[in-house]
VOGU-3710 file (C-alpha; in Angstrom, 3 decimals, decimal comma):
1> xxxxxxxxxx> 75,251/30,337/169,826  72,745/28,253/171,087  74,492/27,573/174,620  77,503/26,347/173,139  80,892/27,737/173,789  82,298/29,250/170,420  86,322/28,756/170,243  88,493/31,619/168,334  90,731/30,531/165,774  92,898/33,144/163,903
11> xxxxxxxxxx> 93,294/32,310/160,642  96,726/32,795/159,246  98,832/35,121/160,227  98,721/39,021/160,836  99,283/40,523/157,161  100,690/44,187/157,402  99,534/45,693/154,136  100,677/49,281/154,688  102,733/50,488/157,457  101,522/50,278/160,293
21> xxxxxxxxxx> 97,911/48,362/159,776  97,115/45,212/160,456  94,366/42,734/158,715  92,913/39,608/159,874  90,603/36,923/159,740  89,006/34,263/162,324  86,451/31,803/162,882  83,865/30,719/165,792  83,688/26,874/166,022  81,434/25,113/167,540
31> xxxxxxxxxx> 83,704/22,972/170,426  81,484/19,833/169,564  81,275/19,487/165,516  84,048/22,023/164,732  81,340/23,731/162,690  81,963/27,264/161,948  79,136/29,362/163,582  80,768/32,752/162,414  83,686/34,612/160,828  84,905/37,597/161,247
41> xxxxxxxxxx> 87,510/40,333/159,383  88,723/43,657/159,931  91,818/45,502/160,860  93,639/47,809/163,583  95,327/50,666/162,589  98,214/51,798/164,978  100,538/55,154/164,709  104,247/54,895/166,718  103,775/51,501/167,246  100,154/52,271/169,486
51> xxxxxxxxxx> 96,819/50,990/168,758  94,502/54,046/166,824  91,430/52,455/166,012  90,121/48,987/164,585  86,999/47,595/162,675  85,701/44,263/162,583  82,924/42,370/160,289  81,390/39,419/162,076  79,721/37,339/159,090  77,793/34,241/158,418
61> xxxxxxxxxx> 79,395/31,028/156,873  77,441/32,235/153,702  78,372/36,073/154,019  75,366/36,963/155,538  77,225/40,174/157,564  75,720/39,854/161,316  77,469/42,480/162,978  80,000/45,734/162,890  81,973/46,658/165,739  84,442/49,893/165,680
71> xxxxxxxxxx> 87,210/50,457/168,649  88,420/53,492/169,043  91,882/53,476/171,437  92,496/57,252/171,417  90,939/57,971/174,720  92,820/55,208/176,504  94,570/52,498/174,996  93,458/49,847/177,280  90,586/50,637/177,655  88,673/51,656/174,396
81> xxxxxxxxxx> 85,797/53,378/173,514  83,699/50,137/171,530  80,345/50,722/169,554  78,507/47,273/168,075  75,763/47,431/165,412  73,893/44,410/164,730  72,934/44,125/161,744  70,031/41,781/162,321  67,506/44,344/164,130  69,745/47,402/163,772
91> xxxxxxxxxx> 70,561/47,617/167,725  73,811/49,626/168,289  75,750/49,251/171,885  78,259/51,577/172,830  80,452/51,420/175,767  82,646/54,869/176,128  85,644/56,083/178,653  84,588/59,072/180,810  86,284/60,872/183,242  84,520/58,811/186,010
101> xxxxxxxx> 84,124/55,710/184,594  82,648/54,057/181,834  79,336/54,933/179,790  77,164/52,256/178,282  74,438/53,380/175,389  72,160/51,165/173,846  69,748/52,252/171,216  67,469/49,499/169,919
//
C-alpha cells in the first residue's frame, strides 16, 4: 500500500443471517487522505458457539477482486490452517498446523 499504514474499519455491525454464521464487511484507509485502498467481505461459520471455517474477498474500490483467503479452525482454533490466493498473478500461500509446528507453502 505504497508504504502507508492501512487502518481497519468494520463496517456495521456483525449480521447473523443463519444460525450460527456471521457476515461482514470492512475497509483499508489510507491514515493520511482517509482514502479507501481496499475492501473486503466474507463470513465465519462457527458450530457450538466455536469458530469452523471463514472466507474473505479482499476487493478494489471498483470491485476489482484482489485476493481470497480461506481459514480453516478445525485443526486448532487459535491457530488456523490459512491459504491466500491472489488474484493478481495467481500466487497461493498457505500456512498449515502440524504436529511440530507450522508449515508454510507457496506456489507462485
Amino acid at each position: 500500500m505504497e508504504g502507508r499504514v492501512a487502518c481497519l474499519l468494520l463496517l456495521g455491525a456483525v449480521l447473523p443471517l443463519r444460525a450460527e454464521t456471521q457476515h461482514f464487511r470492512c475497509r483499508a484507509l489510507d491514515p493520511n487522505s482517509r482514502r479507501t485502498l481496499f475492501t473486503c467481505s466474507g463470513y465465519q461459520l462457527r458450530r457450538q458457539g466455536r469458530p469452523v471455517r471463514a472466507e474473505i474477498t479482499y476487493s478494489l474500490p471498483g470491485g476489482k477482486v484482489l485476493a481470497r483467503e480461506k481459514i480453516n479452525f478445525r485443526k486448532d482454533s487459535e491457530a488456523p490452517d490459512l491459504s491466500l490466493s491472489d488474484e493478481r498473478d495467481g500466487r497461493r500461500e498457505m500456512i498449515e498446523r502440524t504436529p511440530s509446528g507450522f508449515s508454510l507453502l507457496m506456489q507462485e
